[in-house]
C-alpha positions in Angstrom: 14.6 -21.3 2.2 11.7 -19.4 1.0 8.2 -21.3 0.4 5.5 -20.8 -2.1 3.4 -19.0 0.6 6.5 -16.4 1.0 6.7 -15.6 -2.8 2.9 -15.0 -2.3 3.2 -12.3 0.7 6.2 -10.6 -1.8 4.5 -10.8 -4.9 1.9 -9.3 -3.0 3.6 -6.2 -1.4 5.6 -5.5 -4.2 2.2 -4.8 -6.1 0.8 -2.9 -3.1 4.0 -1.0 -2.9 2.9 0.9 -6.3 -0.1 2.1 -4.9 -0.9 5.6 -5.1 -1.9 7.3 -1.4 -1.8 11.0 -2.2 -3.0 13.1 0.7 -4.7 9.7 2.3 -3.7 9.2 5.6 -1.5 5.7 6.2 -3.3 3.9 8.2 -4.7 0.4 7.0 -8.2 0.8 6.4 -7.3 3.8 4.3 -4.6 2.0 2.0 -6.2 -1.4 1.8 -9.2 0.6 -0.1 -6.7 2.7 -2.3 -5.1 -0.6 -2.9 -8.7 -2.0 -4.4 -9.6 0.4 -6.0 -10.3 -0.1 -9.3 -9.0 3.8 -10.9 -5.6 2.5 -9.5 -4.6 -0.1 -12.4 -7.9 -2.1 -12.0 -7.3 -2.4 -8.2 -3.8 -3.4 -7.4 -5.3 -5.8 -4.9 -8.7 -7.6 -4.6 -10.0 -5.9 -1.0 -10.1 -9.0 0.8 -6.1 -9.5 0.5 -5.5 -5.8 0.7 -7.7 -6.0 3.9 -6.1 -9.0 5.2 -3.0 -7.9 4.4 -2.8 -4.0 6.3 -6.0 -3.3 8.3 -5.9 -4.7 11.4 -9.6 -4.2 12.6 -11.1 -6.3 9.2 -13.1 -9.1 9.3 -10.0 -11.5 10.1 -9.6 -9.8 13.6 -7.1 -7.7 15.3 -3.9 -9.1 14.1 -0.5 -8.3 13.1 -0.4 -6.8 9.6 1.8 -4.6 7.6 2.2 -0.7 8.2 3.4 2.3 5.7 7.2 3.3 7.2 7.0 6.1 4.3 5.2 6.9 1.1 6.8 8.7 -2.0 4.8 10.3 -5.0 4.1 12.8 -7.1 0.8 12.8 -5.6 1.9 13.8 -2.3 2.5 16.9 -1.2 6.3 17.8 -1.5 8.5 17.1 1.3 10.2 20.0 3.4 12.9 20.5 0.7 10.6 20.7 -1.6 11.7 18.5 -4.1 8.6 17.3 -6.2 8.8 14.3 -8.3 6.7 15.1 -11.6 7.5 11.4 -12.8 4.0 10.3 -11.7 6.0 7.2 -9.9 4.6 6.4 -6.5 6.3 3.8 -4.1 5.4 2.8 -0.3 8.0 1.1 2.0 6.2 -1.0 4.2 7.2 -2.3 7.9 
C-alpha cells in the first residue's frame, strides 16, 4: 500500500519528468538546476528537492538518488533516425 510520503516522491518525478534538458548533459547536478530553474514553468522544482532528489554529491551527501535512463524533446538534437518532434513536448524517464 502506498503512503503519503510515496505519492510525494511521484508527484514529484512526474513534474520533473517535464523538464526540458536540451543539449545539457544528464547527469544530476545538471538536471536538478534545469529542474529550478525558473524560465522552465517557474522552476518545476524548488532546488533543494530537485537537488535532493538527483544529485548525488549535494549538501545531503553521497546517496542513492534518481538517474535519467533517456530524455525525449524537441529540444534535443534528433535521434539517429532522425525523427524530430516539433511538438515542443519534452519527457525524461528516470531510473
Amino acid at each position: 500500500m502506498a503512503t503519503i510520503l510515496d505519492y510525494y516522491k511521484y508527484a514529484a518525478l512526474a513534474t520533473a519528468a517535464y523538464v526540458r534538458l536540451g543539449t545539457n548533459p544528464w547527469d544530476g547536478a545538471t538536471f536538478a538546476a534545469q529542474a529550478s530553474d525558473p524560465t522552465q514553468s517557474g522552476g518545476r522544482l524548488p532546488l533543494s528537492i530537485a537537488q535532493y532528489l538527483f544529485d548525488p554529491q549535494n549538501i545531503y551527501g553521497n546517496r542513492n538518488t534518481w538517474s535519467i535512463a533517456h530524455y525525449h524533446g524537441s529540444d534535443a538534437p534528433p535521434d539517429p533516425a532522425g525523427v524530430a518532434d516539433a511538438s515542443g513536448f519534452a519527457a525524461t524517464l528516470f531510473e
